[in-house]
N, C-alpha and C positions, 0 to 999 in steps of 0.2 A: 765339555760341550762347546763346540763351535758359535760364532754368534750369529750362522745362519739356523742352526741347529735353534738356538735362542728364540730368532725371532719369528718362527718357523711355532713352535709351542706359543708364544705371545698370541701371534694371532690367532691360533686353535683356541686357546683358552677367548680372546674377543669373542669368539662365535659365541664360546660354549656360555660365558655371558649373558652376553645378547640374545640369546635363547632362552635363558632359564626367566631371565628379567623379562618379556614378551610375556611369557608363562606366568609369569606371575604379578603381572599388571605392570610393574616400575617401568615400563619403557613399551612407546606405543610400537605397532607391527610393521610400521611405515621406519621407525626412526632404527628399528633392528634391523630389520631389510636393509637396509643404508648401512650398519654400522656388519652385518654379515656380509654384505657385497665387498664392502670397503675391505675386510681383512682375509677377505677368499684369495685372493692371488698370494697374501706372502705364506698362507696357509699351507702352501703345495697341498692342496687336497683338487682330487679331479673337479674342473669345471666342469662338467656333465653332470654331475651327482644330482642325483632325483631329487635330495634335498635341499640343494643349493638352490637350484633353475628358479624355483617358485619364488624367490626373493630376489634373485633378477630384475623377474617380471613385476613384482611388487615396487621396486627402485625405481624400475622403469618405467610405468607406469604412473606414479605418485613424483616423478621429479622435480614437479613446477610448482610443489607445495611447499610453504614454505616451513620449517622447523628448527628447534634449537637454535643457535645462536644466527642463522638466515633469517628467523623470524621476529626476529629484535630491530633487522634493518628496512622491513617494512613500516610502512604508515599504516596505525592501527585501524583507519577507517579501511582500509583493503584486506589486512590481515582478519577483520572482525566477515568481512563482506566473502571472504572465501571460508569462514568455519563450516557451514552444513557441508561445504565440497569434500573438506577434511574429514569431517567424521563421517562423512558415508565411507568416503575411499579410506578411511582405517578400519570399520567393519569390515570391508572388502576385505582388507588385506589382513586381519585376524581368519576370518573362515578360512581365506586358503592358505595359509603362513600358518596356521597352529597346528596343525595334523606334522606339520614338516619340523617345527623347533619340536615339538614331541620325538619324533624320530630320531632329531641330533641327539638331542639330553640322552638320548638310550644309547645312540651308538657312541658317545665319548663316553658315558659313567660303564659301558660294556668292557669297555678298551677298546672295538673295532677302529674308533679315530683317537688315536697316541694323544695325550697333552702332558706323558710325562716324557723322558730323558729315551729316545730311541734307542 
């Protein structure tokens, strides 16, 4: 296996991750979206893909929130003062984002998207 081959399955397997953890509560739809965006490019999987786009938009959208380790470097009087903004726009981004990590979880456990040894 080549180690673009490598890192090529690495970031397949992020998504497929990041989706199932969405799915199952461990990881809100905002911080997936971020972490499926993030590993789309070394994925070589089409940037077009129906199921990508919507988390995109969800990244894009939610950029100026803060999360994870960015939200540690806010002052908590700010960070407390933008939560209802957060949890509306991760409702958001569950309704539209869950119909689509549904979708990946099917097409990597199908085989349609590779995450083993091409």
């Amino acid at each position: 296996m080549s180690w673009n081959e490598s890192e090529i399955l690495k970031a397949r397997q992020a998504i497929l991750d990041a989706a199932q953890d969405m799915l199952a509560g461990r990881l809100t739809y905002i911080e997936g979206a971020r972490k499926i965006v993030a590993a789309w490019w070394t994925s070589k999987l089409d940037e077009r893909d129906v199921d990508f786009l919507p988390f995109v938009g969800i990244a894009s959208e939610t950029e100026a929130l803060p999360f994870g380790e960015m939200r540690a470097h806010w002052q908590p009087a700010a960070s407390d003062a933008l939560q209802p903004e957060i949890d509306r726009m991760d409702a958001w981004a569950r309704r539209f984002g869950e119909p689509h990590c549904r979708n990946l979880v099917a097409r990597f456990s199908s085989g349609e998207i590779k995450i083993e040894k091409f």
